[in-house]
LONU-182021 format. One record per residue (C-alpha): residue number from 1; x, y, z. Coordinates in Angstrom, 2 decimals. Layout:
% LONU-182021
<tikol><voza>NUM</voza><u>X</u><v>Y</v><w>Z</w></tikol>
...
This chain:
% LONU-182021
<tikol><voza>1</voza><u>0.00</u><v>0.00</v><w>0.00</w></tikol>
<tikol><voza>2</voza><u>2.60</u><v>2.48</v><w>0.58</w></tikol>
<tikol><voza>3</voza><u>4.66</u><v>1.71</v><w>-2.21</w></tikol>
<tikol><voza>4</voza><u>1.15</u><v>2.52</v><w>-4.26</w></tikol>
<tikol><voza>5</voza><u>0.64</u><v>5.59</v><w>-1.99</w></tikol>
<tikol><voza>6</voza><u>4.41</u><v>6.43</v><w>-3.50</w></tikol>
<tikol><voza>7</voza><u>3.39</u><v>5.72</v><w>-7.08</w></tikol>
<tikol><voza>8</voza><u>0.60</u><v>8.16</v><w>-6.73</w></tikol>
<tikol><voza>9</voza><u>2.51</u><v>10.95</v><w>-5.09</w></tikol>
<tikol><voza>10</voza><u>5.06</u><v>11.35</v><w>-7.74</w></tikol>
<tikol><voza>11</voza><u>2.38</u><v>11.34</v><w>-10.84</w></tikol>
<tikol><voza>12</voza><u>0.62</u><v>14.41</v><w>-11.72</w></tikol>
<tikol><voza>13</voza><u>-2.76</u><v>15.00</v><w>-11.25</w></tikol>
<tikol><voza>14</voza><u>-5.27</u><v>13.93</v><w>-13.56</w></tikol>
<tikol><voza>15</voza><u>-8.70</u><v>15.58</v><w>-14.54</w></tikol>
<tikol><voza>16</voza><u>-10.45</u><v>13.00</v><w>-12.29</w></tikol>
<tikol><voza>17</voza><u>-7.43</u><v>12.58</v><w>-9.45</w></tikol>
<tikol><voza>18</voza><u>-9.35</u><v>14.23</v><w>-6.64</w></tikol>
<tikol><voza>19</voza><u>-12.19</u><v>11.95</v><w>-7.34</w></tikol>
<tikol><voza>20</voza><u>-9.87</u><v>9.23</v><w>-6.87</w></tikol>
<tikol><voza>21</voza><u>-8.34</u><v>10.32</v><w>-3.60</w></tikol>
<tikol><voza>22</voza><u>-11.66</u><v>10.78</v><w>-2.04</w></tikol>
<tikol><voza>23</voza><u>-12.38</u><v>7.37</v><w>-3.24</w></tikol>
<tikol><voza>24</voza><u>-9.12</u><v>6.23</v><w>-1.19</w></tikol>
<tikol><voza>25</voza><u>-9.81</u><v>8.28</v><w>1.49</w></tikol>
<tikol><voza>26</voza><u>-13.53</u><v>7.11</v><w>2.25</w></tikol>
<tikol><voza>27</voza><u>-12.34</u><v>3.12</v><w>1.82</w></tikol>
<tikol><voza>28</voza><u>-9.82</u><v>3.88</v><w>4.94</w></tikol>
<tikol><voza>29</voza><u>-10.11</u><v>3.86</v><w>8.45</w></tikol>
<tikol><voza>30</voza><u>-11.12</u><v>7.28</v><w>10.06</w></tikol>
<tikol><voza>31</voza><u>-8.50</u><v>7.69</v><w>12.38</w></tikol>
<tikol><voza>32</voza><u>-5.88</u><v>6.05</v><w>10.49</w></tikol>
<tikol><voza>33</voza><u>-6.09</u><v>8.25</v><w>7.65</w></tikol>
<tikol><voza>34</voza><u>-6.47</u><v>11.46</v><w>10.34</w></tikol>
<tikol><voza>35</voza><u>-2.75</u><v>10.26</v><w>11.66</w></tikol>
<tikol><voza>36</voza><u>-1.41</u><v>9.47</v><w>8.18</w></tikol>
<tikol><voza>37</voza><u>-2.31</u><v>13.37</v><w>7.56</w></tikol>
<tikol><voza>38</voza><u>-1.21</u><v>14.96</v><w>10.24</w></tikol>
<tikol><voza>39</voza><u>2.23</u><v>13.32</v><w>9.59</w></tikol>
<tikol><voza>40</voza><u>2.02</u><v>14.60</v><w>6.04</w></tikol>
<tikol><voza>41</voza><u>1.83</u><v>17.93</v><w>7.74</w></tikol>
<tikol><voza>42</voza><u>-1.90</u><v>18.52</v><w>6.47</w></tikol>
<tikol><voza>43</voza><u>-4.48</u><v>20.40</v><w>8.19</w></tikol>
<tikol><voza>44</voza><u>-6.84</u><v>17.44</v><w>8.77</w></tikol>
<tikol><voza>45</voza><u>-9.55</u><v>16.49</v><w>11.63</w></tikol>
<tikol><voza>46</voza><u>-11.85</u><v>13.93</v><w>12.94</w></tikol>
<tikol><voza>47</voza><u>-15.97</u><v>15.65</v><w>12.53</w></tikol>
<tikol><voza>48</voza><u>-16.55</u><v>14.44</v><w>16.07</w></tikol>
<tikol><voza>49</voza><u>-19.52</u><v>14.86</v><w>18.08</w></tikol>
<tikol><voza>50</voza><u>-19.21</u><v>18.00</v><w>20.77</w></tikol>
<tikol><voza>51</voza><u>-17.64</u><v>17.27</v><w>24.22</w></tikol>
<tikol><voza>52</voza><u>-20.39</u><v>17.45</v><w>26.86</w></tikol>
<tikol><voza>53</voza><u>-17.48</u><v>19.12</v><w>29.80</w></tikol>
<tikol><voza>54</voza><u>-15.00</u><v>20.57</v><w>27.09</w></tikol>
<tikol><voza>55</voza><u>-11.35</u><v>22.16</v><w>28.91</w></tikol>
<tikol><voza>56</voza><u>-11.40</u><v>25.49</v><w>29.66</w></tikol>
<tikol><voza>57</voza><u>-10.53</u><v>27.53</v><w>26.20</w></tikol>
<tikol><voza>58</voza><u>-7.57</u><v>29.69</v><w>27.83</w></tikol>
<tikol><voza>59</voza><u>-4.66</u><v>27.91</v><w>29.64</w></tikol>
<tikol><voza>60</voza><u>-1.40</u><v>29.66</v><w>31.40</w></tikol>
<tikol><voza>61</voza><u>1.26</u><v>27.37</v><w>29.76</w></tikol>
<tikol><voza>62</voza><u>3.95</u><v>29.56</v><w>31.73</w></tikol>
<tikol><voza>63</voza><u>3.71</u><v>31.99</v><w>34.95</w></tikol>
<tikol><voza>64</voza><u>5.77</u><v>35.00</v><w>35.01</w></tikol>
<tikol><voza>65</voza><u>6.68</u><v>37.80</v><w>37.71</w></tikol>
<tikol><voza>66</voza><u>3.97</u><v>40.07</v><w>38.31</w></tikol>
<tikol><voza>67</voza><u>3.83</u><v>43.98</v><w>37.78</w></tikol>
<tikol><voza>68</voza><u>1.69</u><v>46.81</v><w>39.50</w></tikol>
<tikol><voza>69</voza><u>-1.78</u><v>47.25</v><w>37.32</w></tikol>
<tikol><voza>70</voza><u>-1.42</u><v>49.00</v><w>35.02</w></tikol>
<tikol><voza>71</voza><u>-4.98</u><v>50.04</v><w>33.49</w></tikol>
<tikol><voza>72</voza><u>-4.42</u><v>53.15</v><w>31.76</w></tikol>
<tikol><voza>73</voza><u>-1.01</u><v>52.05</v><w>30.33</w></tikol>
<tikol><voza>74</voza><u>-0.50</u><v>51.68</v><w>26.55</w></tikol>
<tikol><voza>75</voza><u>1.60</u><v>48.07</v><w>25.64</w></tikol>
<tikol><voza>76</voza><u>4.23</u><v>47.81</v><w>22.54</w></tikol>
<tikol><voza>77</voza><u>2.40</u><v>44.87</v><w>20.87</w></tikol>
<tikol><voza>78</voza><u>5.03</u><v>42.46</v><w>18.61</w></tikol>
<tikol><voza>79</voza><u>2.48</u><v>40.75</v><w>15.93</w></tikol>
<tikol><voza>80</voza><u>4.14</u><v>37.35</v><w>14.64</w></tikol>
<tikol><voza>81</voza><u>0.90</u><v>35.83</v><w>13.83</w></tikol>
<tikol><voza>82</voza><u>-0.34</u><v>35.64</v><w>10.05</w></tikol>
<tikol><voza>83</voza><u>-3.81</u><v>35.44</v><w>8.30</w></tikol>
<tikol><voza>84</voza><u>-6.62</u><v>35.40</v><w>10.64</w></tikol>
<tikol><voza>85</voza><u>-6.75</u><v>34.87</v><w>14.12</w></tikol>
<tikol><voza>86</voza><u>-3.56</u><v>36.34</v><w>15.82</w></tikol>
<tikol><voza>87</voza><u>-3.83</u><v>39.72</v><w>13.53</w></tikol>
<tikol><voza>88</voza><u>-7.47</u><v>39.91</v><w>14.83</w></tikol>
<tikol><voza>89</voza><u>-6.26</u><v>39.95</v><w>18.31</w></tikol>
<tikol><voza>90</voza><u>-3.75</u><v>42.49</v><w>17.71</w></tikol>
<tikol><voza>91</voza><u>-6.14</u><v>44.93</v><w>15.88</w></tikol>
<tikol><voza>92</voza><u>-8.47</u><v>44.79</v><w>18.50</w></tikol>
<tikol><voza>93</voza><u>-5.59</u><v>45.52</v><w>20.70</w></tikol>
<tikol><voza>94</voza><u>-4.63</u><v>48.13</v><w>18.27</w></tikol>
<tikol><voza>95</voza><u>-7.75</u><v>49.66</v><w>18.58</w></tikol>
<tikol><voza>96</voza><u>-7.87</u><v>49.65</v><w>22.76</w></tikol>
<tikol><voza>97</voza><u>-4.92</u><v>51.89</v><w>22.80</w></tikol>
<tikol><voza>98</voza><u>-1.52</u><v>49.57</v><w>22.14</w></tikol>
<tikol><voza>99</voza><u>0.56</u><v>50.45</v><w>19.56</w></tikol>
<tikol><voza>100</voza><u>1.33</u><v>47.45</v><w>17.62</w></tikol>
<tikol><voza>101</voza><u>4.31</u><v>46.38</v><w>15.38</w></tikol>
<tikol><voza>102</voza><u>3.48</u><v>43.56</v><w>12.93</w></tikol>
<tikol><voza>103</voza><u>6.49</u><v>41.42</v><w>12.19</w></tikol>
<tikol><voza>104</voza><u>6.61</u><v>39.22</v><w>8.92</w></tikol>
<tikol><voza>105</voza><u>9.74</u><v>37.35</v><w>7.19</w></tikol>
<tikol><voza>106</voza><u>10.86</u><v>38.91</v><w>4.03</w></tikol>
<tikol><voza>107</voza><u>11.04</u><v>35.21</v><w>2.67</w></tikol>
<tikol><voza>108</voza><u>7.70</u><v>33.89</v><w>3.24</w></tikol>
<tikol><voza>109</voza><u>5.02</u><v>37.03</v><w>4.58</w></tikol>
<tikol><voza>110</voza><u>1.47</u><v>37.23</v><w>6.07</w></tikol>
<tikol><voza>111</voza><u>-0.37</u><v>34.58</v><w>3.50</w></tikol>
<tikol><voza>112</voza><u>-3.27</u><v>37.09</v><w>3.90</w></tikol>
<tikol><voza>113</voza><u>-1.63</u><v>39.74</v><w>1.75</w></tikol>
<tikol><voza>114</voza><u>-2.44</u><v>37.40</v><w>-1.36</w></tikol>
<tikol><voza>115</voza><u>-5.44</u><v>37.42</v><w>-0.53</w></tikol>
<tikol><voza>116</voza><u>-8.55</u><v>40.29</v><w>-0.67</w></tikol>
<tikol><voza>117</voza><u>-7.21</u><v>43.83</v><w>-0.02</w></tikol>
<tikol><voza>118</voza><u>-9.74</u><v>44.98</v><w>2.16</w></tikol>
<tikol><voza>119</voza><u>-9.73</u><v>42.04</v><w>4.33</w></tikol>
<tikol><voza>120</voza><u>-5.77</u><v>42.20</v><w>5.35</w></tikol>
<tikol><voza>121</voza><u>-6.44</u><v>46.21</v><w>5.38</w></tikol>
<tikol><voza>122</voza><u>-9.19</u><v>45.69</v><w>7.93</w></tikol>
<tikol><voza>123</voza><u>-7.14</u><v>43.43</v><w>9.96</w></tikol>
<tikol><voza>124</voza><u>-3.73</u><v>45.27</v><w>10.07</w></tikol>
<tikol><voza>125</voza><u>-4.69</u><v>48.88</v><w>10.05</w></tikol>
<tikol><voza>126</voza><u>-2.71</u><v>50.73</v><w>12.38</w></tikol>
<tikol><voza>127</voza><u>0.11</u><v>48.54</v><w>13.11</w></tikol>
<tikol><voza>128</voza><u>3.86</u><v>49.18</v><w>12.20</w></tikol>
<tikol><voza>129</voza><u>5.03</u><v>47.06</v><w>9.10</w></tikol>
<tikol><voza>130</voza><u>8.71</u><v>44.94</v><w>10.16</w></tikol>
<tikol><voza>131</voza><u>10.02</u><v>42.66</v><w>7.33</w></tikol>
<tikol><voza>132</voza><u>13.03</u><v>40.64</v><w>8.58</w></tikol>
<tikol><voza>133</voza><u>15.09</u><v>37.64</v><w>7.22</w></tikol>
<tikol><voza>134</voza><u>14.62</u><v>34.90</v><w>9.53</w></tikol>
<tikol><voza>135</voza><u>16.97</u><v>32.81</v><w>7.13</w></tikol>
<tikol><voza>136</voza><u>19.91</u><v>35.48</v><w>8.33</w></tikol>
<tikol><voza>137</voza><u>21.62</u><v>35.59</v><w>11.67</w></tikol>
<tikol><voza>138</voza><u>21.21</u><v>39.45</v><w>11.95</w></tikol>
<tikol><voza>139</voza><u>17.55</u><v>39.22</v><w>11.47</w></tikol>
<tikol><voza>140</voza><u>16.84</u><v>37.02</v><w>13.77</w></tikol>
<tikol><voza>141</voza><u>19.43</u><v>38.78</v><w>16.35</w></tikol>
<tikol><voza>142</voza><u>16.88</u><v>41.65</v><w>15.04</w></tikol>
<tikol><voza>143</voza><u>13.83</u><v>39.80</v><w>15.84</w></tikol>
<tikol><voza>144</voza><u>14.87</u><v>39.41</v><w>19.59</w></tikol>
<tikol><voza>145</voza><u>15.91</u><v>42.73</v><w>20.16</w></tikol>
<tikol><voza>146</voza><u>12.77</u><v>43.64</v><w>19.24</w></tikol>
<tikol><voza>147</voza><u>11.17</u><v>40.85</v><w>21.71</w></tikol>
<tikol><voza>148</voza><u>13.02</u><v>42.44</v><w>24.40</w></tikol>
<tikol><voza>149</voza><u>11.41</u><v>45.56</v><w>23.97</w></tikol>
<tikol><voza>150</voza><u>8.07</u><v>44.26</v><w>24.04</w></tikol>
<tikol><voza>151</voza><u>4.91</u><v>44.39</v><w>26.61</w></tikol>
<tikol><voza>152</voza><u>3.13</u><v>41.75</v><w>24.53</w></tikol>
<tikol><voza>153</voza><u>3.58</u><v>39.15</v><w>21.81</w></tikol>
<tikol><voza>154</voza><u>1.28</u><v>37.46</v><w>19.56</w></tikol>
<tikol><voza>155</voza><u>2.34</u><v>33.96</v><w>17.76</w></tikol>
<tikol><voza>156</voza><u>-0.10</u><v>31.88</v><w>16.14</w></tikol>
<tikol><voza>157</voza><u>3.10</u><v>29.10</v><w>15.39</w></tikol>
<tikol><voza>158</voza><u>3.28</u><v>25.87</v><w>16.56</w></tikol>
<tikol><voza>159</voza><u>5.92</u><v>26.29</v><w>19.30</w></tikol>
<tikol><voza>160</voza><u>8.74</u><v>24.42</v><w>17.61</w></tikol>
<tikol><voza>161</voza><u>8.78</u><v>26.90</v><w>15.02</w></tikol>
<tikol><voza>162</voza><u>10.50</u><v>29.72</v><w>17.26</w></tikol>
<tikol><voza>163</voza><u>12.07</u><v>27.14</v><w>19.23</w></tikol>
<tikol><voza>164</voza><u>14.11</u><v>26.85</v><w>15.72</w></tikol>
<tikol><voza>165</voza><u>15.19</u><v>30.64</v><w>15.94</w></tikol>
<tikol><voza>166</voza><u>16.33</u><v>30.11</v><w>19.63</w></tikol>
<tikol><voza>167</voza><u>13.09</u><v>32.09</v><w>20.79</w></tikol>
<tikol><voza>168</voza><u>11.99</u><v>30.37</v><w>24.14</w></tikol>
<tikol><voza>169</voza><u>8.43</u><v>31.75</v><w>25.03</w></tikol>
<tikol><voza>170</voza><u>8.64</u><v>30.60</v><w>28.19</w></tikol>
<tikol><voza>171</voza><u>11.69</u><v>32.16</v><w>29.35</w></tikol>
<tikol><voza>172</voza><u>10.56</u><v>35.66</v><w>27.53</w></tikol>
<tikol><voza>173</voza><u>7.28</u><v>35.34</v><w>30.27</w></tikol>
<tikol><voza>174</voza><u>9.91</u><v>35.21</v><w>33.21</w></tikol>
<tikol><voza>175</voza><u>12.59</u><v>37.34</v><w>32.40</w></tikol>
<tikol><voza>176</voza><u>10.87</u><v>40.30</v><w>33.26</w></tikol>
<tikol><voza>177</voza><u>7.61</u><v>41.23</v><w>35.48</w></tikol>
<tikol><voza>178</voza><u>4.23</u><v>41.68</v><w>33.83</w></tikol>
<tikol><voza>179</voza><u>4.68</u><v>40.34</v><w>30.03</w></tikol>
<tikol><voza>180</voza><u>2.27</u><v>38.70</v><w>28.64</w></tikol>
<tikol><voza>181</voza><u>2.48</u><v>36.12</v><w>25.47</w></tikol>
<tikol><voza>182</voza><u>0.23</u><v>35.17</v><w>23.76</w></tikol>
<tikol><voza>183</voza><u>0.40</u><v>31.92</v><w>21.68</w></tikol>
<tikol><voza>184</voza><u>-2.78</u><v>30.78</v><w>19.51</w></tikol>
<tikol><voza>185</voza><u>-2.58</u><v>27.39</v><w>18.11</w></tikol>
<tikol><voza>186</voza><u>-4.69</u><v>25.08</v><w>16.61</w></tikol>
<tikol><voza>187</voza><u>-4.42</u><v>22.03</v><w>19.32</w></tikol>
<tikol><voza>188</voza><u>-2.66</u><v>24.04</v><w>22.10</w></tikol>
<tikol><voza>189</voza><u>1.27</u><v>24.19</v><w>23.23</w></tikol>
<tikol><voza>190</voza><u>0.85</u><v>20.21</v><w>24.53</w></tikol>
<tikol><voza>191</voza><u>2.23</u><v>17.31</v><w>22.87</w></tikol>
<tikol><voza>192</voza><u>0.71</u><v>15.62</v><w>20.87</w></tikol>
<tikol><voza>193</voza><u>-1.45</u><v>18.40</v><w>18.99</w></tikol>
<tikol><voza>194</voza><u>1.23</u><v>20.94</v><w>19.50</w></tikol>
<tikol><voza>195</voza><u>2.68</u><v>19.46</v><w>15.86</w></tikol>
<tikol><voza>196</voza><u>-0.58</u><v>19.64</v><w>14.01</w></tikol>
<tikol><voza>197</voza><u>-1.10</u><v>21.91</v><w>11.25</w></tikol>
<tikol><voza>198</voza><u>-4.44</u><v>23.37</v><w>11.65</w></tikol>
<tikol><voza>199</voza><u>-6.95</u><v>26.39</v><w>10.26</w></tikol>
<tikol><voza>200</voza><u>-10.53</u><v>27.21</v><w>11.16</w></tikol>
<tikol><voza>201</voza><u>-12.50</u><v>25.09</v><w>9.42</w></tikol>
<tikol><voza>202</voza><u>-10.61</u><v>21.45</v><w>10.69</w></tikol>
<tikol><voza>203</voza><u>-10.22</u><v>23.08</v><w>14.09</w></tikol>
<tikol><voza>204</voza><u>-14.22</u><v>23.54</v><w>14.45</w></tikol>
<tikol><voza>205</voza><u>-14.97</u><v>20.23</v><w>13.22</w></tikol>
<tikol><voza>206</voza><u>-12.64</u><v>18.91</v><w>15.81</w></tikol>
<tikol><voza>207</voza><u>-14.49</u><v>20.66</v><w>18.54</w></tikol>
<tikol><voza>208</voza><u>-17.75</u><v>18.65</v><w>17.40</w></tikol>
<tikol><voza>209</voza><u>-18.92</u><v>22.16</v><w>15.37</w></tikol>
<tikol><voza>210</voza><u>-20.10</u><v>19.99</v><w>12.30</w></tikol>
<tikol><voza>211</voza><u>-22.54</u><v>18.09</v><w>14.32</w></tikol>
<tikol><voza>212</voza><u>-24.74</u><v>21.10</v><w>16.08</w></tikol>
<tikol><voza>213</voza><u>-26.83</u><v>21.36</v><w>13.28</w></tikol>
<tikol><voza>214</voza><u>-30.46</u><v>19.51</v><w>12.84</w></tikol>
<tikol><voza>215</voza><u>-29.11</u><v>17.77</v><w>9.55</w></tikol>
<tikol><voza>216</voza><u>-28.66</u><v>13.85</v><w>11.21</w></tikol>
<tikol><voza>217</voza><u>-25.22</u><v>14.01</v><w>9.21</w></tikol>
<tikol><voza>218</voza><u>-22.08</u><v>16.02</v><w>9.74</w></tikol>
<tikol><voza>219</voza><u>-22.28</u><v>19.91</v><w>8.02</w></tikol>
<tikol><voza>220</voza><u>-19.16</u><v>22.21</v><w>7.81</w></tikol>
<tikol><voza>221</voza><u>-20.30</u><v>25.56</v><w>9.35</w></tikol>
<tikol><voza>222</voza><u>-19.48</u><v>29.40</v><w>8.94</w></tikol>
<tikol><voza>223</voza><u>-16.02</u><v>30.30</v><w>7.32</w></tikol>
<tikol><voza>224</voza><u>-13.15</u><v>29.36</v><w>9.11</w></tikol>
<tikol><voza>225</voza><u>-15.20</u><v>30.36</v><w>12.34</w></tikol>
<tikol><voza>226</voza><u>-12.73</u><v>29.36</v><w>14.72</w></tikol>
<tikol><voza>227</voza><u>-10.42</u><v>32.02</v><w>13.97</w></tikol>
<tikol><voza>228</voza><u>-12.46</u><v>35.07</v><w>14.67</w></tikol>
<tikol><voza>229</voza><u>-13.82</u><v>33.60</v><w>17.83</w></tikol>
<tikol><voza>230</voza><u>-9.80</u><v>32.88</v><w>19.15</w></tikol>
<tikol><voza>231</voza><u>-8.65</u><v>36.03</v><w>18.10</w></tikol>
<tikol><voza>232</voza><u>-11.68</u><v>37.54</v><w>19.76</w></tikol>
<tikol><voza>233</voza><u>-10.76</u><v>35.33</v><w>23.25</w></tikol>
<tikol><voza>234</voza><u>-6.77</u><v>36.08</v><w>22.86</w></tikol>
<tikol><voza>235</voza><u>-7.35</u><v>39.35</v><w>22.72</w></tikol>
<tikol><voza>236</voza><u>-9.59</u><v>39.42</v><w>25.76</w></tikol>
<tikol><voza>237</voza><u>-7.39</u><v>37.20</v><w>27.40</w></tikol>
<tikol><voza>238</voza><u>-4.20</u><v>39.19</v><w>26.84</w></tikol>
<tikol><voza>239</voza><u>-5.70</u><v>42.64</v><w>27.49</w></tikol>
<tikol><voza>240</voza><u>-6.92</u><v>41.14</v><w>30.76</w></tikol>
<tikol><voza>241</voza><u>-3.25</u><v>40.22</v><w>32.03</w></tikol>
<tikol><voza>242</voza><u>-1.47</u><v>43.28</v><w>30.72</w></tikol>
<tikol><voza>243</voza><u>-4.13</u><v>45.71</v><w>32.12</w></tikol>
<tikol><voza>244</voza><u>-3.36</u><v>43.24</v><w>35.48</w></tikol>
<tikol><voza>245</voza><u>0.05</u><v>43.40</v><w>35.42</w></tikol>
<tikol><voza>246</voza><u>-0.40</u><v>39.54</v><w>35.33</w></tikol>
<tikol><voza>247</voza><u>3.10</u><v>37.20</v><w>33.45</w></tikol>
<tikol><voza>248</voza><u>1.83</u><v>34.97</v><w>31.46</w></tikol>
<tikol><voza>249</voza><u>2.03</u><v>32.89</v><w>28.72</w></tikol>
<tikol><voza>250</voza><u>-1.37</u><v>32.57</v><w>27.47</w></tikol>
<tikol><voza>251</voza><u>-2.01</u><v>28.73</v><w>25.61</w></tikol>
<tikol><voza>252</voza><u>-5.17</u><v>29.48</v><w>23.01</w></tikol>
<tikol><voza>253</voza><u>-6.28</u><v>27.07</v><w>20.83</w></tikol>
<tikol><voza>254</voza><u>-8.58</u><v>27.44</v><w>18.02</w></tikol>
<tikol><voza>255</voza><u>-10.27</u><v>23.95</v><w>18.37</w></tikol>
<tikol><voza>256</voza><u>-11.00</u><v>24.76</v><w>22.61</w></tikol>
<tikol><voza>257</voza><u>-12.47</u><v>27.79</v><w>22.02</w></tikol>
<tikol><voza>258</voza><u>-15.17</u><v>26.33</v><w>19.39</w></tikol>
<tikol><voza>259</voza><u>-16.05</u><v>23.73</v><w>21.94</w></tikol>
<tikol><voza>260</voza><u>-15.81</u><v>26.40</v><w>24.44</w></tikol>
<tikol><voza>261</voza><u>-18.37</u><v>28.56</v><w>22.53</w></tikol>
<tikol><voza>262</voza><u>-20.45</u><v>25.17</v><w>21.76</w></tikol>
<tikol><voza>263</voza><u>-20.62</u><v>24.40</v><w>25.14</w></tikol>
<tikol><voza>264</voza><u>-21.89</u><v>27.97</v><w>26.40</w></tikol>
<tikol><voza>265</voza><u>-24.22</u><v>28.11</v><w>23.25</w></tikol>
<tikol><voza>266</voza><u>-27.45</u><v>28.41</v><w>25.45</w></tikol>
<tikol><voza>267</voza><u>-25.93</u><v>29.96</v><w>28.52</w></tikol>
<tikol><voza>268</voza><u>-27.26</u><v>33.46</v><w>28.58</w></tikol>
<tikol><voza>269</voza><u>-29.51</u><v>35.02</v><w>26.15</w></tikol>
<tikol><voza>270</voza><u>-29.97</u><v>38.39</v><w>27.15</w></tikol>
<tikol><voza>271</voza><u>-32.34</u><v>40.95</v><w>24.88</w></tikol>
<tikol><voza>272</voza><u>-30.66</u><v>42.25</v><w>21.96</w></tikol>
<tikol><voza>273</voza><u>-29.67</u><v>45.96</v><w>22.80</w></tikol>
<tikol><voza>274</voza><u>-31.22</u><v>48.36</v><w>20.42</w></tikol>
<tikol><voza>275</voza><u>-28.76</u><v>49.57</v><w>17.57</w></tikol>
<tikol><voza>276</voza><u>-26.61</u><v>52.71</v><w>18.25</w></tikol>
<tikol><voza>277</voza><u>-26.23</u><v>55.07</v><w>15.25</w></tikol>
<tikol><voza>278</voza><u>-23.35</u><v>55.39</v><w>13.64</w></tikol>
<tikol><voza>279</voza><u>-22.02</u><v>58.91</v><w>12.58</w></tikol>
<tikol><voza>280</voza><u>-22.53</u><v>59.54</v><w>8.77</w></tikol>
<tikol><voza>281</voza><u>-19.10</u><v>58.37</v><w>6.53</w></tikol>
<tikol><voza>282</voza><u>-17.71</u><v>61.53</v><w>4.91</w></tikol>
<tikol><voza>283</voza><u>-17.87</u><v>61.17</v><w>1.17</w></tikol>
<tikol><voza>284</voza><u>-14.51</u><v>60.67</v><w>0.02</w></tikol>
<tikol><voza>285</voza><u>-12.98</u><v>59.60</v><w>3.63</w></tikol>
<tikol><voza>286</voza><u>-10.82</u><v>56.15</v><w>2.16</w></tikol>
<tikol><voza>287</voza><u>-10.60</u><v>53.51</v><w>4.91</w></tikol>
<tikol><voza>288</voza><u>-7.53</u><v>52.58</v><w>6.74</w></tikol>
<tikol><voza>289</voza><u>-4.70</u><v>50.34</v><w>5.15</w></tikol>
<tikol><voza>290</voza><u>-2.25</u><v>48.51</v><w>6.31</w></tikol>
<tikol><voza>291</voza><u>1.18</u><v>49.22</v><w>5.97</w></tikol>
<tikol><voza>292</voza><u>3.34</u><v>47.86</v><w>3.04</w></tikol>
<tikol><voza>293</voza><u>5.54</u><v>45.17</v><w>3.79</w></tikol>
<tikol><voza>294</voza><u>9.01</u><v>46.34</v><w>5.76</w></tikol>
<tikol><voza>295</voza><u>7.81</u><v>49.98</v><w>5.53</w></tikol>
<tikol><voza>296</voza><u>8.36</u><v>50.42</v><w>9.10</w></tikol>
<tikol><voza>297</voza><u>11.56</u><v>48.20</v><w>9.91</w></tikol>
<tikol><voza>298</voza><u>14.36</u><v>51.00</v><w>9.56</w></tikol>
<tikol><voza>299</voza><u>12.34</u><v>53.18</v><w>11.86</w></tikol>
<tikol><voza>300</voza><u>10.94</u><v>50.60</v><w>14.42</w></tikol>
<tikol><voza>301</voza><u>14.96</u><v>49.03</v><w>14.74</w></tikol>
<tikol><voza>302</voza><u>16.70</u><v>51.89</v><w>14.62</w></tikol>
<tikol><voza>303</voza><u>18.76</u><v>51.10</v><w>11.31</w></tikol>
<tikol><voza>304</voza><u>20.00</u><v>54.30</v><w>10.04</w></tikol>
């Protein structure tokens, strides 16, 4: 079988080969073809029922010194997180005051920027564009000079990956008193899901998503919807600890705040408030965009 699994991967694909694979795929085993995937590196789940006592959706992976509250304070915000999720969480950050810096590899940048215009625009508004060469001893020494001066950082990695540029998340929380990291994952920072390759979609059908419909039959729902809804929580979650003066490095995953949000579906249904007005949009007023890429990393380092 794997010598035919061989074959297959080094033909090209014909008119009908996805046909074929799905063909494959259905006559396997469910959660041998789930492992087979994730070893592939491929962002694949089990559509499993909901959890009926899911884990709480935020957990402290690492304690660090604590700070005097600081509620009025404004944090320097280091975004290393890409597409969805962890630039969510710094824009709404963004928006409460921080000022953020948004950090992307001249190599391989946000994915999001390939995408629509106005979505990355309405992300990433506001923050400070850094392109560095992670390839490059000097832009990594960059990078962590950078980390040093930070009150917060967002990662949406799976840990290895900064592990790789000597980055140690952990040891960041405790060097100094009151930082707060935040790390948003699709599994969370524990072995064995910390190595899983995971977006929205296969993270909400993970947390049993598919199955709270009336359909008798598993349905993918929303949009990638557990993005949104984790960079909503991070965001929360990290405010709370800065504004605290709280260490912490703050484990998020996309997949426990689905079931979180499953699980608290019914909790409290409170009357909808009646709409506020919004002030009139002057003609002509263009909304905010996002920075180019790099066109901030001369000013924010220093580099004359």
């Amino acid at each position: 079988e794997d010598d035919e699994l061989a074959r297959l991967a080094d033909e090209p694909l014909g008119e009908h080969a996805w046909r074929e694979i799905a063909a494959r795929v259905c006559a396997r085993e469910r959660d041998a073809c789930v492992e087979r995937a994730r070893l592939l590196g491929l962002a694949v789940a089990p559509a499993d029922a909901p959890r009926e006592a899911p884990a709480s959706w935020l957990r402290i992976a690492a304690h660090g010194p604590s700070a005097a509250p600081r509620p009025l304070a404004a944090p320097l915000v280091v975004d290393l997180s890409s597409l969805w999720a962890g630039p969510l969480a710094a824009r709404l950050l963004r928006i409460a005051g921080a000022r953020v810096v948004k950090v992307e590899a001249t190599r391989r940048p946000d994915g999001a920027r390939r995408g629509n215009a106005a979505f990355f625009d309405r992300l990433n508004a506001g923050k400070a564009s850094v392109a560095l060469d992670f390839a490059e001893c000097e832009g990594v020494a960059r990078l962590r000079a950078l980390l040093e001066r930070a009150d917060v950082v967002i990662e949406s990695a799976r840990p290895r990956a900064l592990r790789q540029l000597g980055i140690d998340a952990e040891a960041w929380v405790r060097a100094q008193p009151g930082r707060v990291w935040l790390s948003i994952t699709g599994y969370g920072r524990a072995a064995p899901g910390s190595d899983w390759i995971a977006f929205g979609d296969d993270a909400a059908a993970a947390a049993g998503l598919c199955w709270c419909v009336p359909t008798g039959a598993p349905l993918l729902v929303g949009d990638a919807i557990a993005d949104p809804l984790a960079g909503l929580h991070g965001a929360l979650a990290a405010q709370r600890c800065w504004r605290r003066g709280e260490g912490a490095l703050l484990d998020v995953a996309l997949s426990g705040v689905v079931a979180h949000a499953i699980a608290n579906a019914g909790a409290a249904r409170e009357p909808c408030p009646a709409p506020v007005a919004r002030p009139p949009r002057l003609l002509g007023a263009a909304p905010p965009r996002a920075r180019a890429l790099g066109a901030d990393t001369r000013a924010e380092l220093g580099i004359a």
